[in-house]
C-alpha positions in Angstrom: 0.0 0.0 0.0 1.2 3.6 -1.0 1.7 5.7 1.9 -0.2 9.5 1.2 2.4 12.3 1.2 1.4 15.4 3.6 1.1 18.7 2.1 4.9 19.6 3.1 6.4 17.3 1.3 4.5 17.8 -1.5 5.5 21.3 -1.8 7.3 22.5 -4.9 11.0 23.5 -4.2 10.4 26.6 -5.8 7.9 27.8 -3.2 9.4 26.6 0.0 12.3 28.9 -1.1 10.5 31.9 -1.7 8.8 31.4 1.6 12.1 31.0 3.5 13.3 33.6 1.4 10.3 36.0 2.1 10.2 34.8 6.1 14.4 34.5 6.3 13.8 37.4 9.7 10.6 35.5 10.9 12.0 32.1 11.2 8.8 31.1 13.8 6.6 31.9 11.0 8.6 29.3 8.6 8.4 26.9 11.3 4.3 27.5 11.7 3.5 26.9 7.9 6.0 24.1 7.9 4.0 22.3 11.3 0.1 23.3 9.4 1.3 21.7 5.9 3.0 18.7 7.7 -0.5 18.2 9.7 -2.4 18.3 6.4 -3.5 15.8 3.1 -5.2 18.6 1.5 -4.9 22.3 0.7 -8.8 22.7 1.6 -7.9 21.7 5.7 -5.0 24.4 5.6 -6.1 27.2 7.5 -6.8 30.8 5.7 -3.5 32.4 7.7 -0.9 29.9 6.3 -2.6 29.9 2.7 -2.1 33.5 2.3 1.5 32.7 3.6 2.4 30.6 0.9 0.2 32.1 -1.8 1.7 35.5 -1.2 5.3 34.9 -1.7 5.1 32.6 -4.3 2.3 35.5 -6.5 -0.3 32.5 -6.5 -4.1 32.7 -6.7 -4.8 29.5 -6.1 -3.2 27.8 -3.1 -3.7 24.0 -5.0 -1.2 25.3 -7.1 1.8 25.2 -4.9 1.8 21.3 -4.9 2.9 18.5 -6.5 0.1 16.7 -8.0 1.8 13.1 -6.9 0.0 12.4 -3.9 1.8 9.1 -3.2 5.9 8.2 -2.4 
């Protein structure tokens, strides 16, 4: 049986940079979206606070977008 990646790992590298990048003096706050996506299967449970976290760095209207669409390892 496949085992379900969390929302963290499937993250695309080029927005986990751009939200250390945009959070580099806020290291809590890295830490925070990390724990929510890590905690999560799918973008709809992530609360509104951490969506607009990741949306806004990475110029996304859509917060589905910042994922790999492989749901499995």
């Amino acid at each position: 049986m496949q085992k379900r990646l969390n929302l963290w790992q499937r993250l695309k590298p080029e927005h986990k940079e751009a939200i250390e990048e945009e959070n580099k003096d806020y290291p809590y706050k890295v830490e925070e979206i990390k724990e929510e996506l890590t905690s999560k299967d799918f973008f709809t449970e992530v609360r509104y606070g951490i969506a607009f976290h990741v949306m806004s760095p990475n110029k996304l209207d859509f917060l589905g977008d910042a994922f790999n669409t492989n749901k499995y390892e």
